[in-house]
C-alpha positions in Angstrom: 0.0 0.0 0.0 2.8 2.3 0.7 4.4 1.6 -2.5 1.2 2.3 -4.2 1.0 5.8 -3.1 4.9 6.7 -3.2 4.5 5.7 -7.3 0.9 7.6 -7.2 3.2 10.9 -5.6 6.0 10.4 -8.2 3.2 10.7 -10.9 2.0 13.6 -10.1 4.7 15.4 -9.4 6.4 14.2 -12.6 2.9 15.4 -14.3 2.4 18.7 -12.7 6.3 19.5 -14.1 5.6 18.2 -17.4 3.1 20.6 -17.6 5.7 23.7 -16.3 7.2 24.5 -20.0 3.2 25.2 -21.5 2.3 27.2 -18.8 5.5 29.3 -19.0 5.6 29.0 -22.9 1.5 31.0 -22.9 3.2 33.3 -20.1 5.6 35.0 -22.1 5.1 38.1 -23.9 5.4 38.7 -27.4 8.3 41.0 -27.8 7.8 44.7 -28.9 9.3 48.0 -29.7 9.2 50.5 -27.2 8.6 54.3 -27.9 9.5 56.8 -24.7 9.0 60.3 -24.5 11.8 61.4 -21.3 11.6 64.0 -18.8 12.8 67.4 -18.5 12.4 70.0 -16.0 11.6 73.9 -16.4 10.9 76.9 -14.7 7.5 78.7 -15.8 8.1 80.8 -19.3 11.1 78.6 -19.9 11.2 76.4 -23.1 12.4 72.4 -21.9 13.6 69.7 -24.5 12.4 66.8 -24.1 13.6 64.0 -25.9 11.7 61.1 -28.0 13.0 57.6 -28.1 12.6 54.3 -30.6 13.9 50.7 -29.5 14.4 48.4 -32.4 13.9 45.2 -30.1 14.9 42.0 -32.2 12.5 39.3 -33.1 10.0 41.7 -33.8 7.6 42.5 -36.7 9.8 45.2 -37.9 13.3 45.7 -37.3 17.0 46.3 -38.2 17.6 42.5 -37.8 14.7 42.1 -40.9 15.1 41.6 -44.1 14.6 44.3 -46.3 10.8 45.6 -46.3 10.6 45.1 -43.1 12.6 47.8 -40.9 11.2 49.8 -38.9 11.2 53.4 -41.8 7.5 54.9 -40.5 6.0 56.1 -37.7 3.1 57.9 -36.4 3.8 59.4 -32.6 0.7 61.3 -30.6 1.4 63.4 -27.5 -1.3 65.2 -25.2 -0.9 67.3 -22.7 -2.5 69.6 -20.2 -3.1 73.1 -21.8 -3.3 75.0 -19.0 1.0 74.5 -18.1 1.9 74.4 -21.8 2.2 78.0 -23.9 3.3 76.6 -26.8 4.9 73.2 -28.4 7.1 71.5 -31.1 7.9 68.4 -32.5 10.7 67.4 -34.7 13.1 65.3 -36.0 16.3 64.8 -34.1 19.3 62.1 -33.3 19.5 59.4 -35.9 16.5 60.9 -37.6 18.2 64.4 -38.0 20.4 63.6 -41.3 17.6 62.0 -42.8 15.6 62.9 -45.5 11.5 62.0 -45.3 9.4 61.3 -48.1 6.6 62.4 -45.7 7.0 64.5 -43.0 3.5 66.7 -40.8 3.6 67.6 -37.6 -0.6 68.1 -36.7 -1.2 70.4 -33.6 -4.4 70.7 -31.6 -5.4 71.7 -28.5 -4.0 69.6 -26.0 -1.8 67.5 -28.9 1.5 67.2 -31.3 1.6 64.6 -33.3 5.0 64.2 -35.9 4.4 61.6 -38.7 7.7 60.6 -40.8 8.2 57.9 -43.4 11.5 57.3 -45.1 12.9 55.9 -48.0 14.6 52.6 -46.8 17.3 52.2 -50.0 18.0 55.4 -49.4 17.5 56.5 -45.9 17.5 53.7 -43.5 16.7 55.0 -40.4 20.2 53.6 -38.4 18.9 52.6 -35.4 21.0 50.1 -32.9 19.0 46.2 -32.7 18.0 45.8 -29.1 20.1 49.1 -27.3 19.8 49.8 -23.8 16.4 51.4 -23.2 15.2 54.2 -24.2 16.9 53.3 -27.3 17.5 55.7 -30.4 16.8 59.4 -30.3 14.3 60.0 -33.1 13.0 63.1 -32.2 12.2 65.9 -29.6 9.7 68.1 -28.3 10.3 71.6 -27.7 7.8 72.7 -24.7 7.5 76.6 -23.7 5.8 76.1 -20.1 3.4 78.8 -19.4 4.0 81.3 -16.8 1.3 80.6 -14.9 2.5 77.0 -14.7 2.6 75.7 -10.6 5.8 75.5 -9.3 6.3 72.2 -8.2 3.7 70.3 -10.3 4.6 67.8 -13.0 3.0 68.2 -16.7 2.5 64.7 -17.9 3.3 64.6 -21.7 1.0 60.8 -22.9 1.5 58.6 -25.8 -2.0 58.3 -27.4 -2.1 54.6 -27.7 -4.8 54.7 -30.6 -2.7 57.1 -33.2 1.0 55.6 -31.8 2.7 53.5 -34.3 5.3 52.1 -36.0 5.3 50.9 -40.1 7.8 49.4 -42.4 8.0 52.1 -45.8 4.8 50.7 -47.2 2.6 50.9 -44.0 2.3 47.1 -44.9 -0.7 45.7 -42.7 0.7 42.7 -41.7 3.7 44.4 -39.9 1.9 46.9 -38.5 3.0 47.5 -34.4 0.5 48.9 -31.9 -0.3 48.7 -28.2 -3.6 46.6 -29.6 -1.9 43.7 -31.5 1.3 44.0 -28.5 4.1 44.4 -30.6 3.9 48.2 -29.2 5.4 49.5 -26.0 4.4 53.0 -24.9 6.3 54.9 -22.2 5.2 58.5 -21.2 7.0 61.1 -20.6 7.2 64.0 -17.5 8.2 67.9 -17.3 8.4 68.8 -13.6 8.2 72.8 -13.2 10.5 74.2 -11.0 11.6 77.7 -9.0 12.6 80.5 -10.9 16.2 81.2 -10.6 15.9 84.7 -8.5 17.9 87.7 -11.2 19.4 90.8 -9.7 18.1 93.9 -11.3 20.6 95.7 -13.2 21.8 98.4 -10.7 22.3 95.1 -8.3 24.8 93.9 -10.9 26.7 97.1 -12.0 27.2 97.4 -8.5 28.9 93.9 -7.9 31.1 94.3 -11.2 32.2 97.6 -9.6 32.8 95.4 -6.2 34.4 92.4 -7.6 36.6 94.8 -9.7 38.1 96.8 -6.3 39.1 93.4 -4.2 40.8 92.3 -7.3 42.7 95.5 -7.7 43.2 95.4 -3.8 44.8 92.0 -4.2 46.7 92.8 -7.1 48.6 95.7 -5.2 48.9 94.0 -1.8 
């Protein structure tokens, strides 16, 4: 009897890790690109850069480690944010992008949004980006955000991906390669600005005044 259920635990034990390699094999995630917007910080009425990132992740849809057709030479990149700590905004082209030459090229504004939409030539501009760098990844572009004086000191403007109109494309915008957040070939990764103090200025008599004082002690030490 006690033989009978030392065999009956080896079975299920030797069952139950049979069965560890499925589990762990539905588990995984399907691997994706990753688009970042960073974080910059500002005083109100000054202008921050913040700078936009692609990862080419391997095994991918799209990529640098595809055959031709199928690199990563398109994308469609939507950014909200809150009006009220944002006096004006701008999105362009810049790192590996910057040399490049579009076919394509609109950067749509509203209320609230930037969008920048680019497509490339791959034979002759393949966008150069590095397969599977250290996140963020390759610098494709940047915003340029003028934060409104009445901005709070202290508060943080939240600059979001729109997960609908974010994409990536291979030259063609061929379906079947497509990457979004939807079919999870798509990572999103917002960005931040966090408003800080004004650096305090001296009027203009306060500085005259300490050019004229810095000037005497070093004439003092120059004749001592």
């Amino acid at each position: 009897m006690n033989r009978m259920k030392n065999l009956y635990g080896v079975f299920l034990v030797a069952t139950f890790v049979g069965l560890l390699p499925a589990a762990s094999a539905v588990a995984q995630p399907l691997p994706s690109d990753v688009i970042t917007v960073g974080a910059g910080s500002g005083a109100p009425g000054s202008t921050v850069d913040v700078p936009v990132y692609i990862r080419d992740t391997a095994s991918t849809p799209l990529g640098i480690d595809q055959p031709f057709g199928s690199r990563i030479q398109s994308y469609s990149i939507r950014v909200t944010y809150p009006t009220a700590s944002v006096q004006s905004i701008t999105f362009t082209r810049a790192g590996i992008t910057a040399p490049l030459t579009p076919t394509f090229e609109s950067s749509p504004a509203a209320a609230g949004s930037i969008a920048l939409l680019d497509n490339f030539d791959e034979t002759t501009n393949l966008i150069p980006f590095t397969s599977n760098a250290a996140l963020p990844g390759n610098q494709v572009a940047h915003l340029l955000v003028t934060l409104s004086p009445s901005a709070v000191t202290g508060s943080t403007i939240a600059l979001t991906l729109d997960p609908v109109l974010t994409e990536l494309t291979d030259e063609g915008g061929t379906p079947a390669t497509v990457e979004t957040t939807v079919n999870g070939r798509l990572t999103l990764v917002n960005g931040s600005i966090n408003v800080t103090a004004p650096v305090p200025t001296l009027p203009r008599w306060a500085l005259a005044l300490l050019a004229v004082s810095l000037a005497i002690v070093a004439l003092r030490m120059r004749l001592s």
